[in-house]
N, C-alpha and C positions, 0 to 999 in steps of 0.2 A: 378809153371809156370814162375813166374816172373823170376827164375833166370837160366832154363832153357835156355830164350831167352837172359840176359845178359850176360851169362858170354859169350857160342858162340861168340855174337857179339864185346865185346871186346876184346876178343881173334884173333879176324878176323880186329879190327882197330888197334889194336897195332904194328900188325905180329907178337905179339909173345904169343905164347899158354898162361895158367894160368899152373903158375910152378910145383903147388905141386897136387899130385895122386886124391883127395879129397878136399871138401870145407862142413864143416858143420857153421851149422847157429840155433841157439837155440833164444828162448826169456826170460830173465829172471823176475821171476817173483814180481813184487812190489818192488826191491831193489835198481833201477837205472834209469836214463834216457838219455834215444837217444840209441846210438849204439856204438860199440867200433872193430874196425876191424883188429883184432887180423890175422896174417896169417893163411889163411885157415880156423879158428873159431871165427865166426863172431857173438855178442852176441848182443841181440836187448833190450829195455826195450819192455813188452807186447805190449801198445797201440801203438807203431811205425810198428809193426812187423805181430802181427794177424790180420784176417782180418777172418768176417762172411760173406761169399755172399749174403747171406737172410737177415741180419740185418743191415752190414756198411753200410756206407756213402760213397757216390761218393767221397767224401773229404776224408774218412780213406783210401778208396782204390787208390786215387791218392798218397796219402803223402805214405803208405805203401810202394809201387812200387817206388817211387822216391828214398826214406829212401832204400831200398835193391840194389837200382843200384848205389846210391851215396857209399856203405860201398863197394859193390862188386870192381866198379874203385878203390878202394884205394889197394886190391890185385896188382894194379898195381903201382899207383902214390901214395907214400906210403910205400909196400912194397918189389917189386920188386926193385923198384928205391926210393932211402928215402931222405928226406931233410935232408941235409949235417949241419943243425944248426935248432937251434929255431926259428931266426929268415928268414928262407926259409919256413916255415912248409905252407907258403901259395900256395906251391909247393903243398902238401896233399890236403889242403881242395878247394882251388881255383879250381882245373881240376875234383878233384870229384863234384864239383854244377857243374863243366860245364858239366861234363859227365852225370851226373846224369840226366840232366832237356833236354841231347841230345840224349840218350838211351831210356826219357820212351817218349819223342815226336815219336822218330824213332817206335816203335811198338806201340803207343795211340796216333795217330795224332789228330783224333777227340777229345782228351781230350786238344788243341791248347796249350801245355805247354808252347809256347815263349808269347803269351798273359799274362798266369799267373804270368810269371815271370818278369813283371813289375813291381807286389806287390813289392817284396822282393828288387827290385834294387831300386825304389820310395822310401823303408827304408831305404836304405843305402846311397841314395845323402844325405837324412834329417839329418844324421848325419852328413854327410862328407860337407856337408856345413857349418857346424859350427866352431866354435873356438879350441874344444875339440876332436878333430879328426887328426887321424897319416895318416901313406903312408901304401902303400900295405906291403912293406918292410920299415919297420922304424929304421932300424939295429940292434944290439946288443940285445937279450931276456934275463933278467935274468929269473935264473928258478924258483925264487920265484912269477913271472908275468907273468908263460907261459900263465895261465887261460886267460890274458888280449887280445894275440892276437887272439884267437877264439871269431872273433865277426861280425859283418854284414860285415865290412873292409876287411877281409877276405875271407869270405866268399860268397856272395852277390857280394859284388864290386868286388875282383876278378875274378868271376866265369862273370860278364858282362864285363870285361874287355876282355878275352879272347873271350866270345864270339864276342866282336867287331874287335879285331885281328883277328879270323877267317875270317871276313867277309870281311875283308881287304886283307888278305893274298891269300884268298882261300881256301875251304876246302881240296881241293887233295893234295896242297904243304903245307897246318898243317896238313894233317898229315902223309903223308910222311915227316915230322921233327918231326913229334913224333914218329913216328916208329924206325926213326934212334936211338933216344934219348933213346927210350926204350931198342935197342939192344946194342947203346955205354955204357951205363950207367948199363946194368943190373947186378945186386948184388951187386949196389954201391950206392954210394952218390950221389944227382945231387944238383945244383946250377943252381939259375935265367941265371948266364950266361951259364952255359951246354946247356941248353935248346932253348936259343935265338940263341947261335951258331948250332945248327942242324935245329932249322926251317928257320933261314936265309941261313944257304945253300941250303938250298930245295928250296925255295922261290924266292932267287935272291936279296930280299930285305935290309934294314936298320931296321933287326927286331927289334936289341939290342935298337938301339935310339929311334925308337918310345915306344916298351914297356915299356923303364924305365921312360919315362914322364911320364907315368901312376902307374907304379908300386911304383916310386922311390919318387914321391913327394905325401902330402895332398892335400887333394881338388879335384877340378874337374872345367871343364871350363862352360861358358857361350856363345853361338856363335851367335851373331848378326847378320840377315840378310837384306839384305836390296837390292833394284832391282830397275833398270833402263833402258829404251830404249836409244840406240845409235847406229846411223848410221844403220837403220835397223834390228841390234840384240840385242836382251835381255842380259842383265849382273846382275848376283849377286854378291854380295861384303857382303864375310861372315867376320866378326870379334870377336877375343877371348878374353874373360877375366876371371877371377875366380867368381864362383857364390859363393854368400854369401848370410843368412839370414841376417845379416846387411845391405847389399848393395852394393853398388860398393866400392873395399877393396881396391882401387891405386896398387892391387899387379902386380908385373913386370914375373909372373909366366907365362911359355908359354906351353904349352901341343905340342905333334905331334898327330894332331887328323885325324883318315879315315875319313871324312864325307862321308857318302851315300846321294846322293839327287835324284827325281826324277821330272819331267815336263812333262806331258803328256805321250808319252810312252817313252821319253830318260832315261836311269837312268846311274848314273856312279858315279865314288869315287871318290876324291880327299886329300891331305893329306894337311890340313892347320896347316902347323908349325912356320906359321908367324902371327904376330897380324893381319892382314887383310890381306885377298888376296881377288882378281876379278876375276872371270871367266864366260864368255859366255854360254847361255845356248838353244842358237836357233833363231831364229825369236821373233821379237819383238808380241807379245799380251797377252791375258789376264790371260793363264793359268798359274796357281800359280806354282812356287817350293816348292814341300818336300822336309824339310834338316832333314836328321837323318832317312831316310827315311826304313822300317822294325823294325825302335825303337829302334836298339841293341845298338847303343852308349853311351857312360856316359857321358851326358853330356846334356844342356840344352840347349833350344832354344827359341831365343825371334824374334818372326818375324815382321815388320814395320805393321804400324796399315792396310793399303790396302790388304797386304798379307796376311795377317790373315785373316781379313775381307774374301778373297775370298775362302780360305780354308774353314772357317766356312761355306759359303756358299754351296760347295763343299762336304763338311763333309761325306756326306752319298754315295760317289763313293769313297771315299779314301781305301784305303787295310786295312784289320781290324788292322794289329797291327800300321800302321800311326794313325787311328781313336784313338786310346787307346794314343800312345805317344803326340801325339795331344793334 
């Protein structure tokens, strides 16, 4: 069933079928782990792949389902279209977590897969906040250390990276750049910049500059919020710095970040790619701003002790995934 419904449907976001006549998918037995997505013959280790109805677990049959949609995308991103070096391969895994975790929401909405998927990105700032952590793209892979760039970096961080460029861009114009991408590219090579060039034509946008803040450097930012009444209207004045388990690192590192925010029922983005910016956000009173508002961004948020305060107050009217990134 499960792939029934995915492959259709990525056949129908791409615009471009699934190329070859057949897709077989086996599980092999005790000698492997994860999955490996061979064209056309996709081979599972058993416990990612089987599934009892009368016996799993709400938890084997979510991670199953995800695990068959995350190998089935790579038919596309992968092998249709293949990362042109080692060090692209986040091109493979990055768009399959995203796909993955937006194929099995789109047909298990009640299993709220953008909730769960805080776990895994909460994993991946824990690292990327530290000392010991690269860029999405950290350049050059020797192939003695390909093992090294499959890892939360990759995986996790990229896969919420995109999803916050989605949410920026818009989903009709990603993917109509991936569509293009998929028809300029296919039976070749792609590159970070292939990619940024077809969704920024689609888009209109500064895809390239914004994503490679993200992609191209370590770290992640920290954005300060902080609010005030003038002349009648409310203002926030967001500000970025690198978050660190140390603490404030003096790094001069600047991100181009979407922030989503909402206030009441306004909600709207902005792209802060300066260390502070101010922006207006209505009439002056008491209701709080969400920054980050849906959770999807990478990035963390410290909000002045009042607005906090009033959030927490508030707590139990916020949209579940605010409550959760909250």
């Amino acid at each position: 069933r499960t792939t029934q419904q995915v492959l259709p449907y990525l056949s129908w976001y791409f615009g471009v079928p699934y190329a070859l006549p057949k897709l077989d998918q086996f599980a092999v037995p005790s000698v492997r782990w994860g999955a490996m997505e061979d064209w056309g013959l996709i081979s599972y280790a058993e416990d990612v792949f089987l599934v009892d109805p009368q016996r799993s677990s709400p938890e084997t049959v979510r991670g199953a389902y995800g695990t068959i949609a995350h190998e089935i995308a790579h038919q596309w991103f992968g092998n249709l279209v293949t990362a042109a070096s080692w060090d692209e391969i986040w091109l493979n895994e990055a768009f399959a977590t995203w796909l993955e975790r937006k194929t099995t929401d789109h047909f298990n909405p009640a299993w709220k897969i953008p909730l769960e998927s805080r776990l895994p990105i909460d994993g991946a700032m824990t690292l990327d906040a530290g000392t010991a952590t690269r860029a999405i793209r950290a350049g050059p892979v020797r192939e003695s250390a390909v093992n090294d760039v499959f890892d939360e970096i990759t995986y996790a961080k990229g896969g919420a990276v995109l999803t916050m460029l989605e949410q920026w861009i818009g989903p009709a114009d990603f993917r109509r750049g991936l569509v293009a991408y998929m028809k300029g590219q296919r039976l070749s090579n792609g590159t970070a910049a292939d990619l940024w060039h077809y969704i920024g034509q689609a888009s209109g946008k500064d895809v390239t500059g914004v994503a490679a803040s993200w992609t191209d450097q370590q770290g992640f930012p920290l954005v300060l919020v902080s609010s005030r009444c003038e002349a009648g209207e409310q203002r926030i004045t967001l500000a970025q710095s690198r978050f660190s388990h140390a603490g404030p690192s003096g790094s001069a590192q600047r991100w181009k970040i979407p922030v989503r925010y909402v206030r009441g029922k306004r909600e709207a983005t902005l792209l802060l790619d300066a260390a502070q910016q101010t922006v207006a956000v209505g009439d002056c009173s008491d209701v709080p701003v969400v920054v980050n508002a849906g959770g999807v961004g990478f990035y963390r948020v410290a909000y002045e002790a009042d607005a906090l305060a009033a959030l927490t107050r508030g707590y139990a009217d916020l949209a579940q995934a605010d409550r959760v990134a909250l």
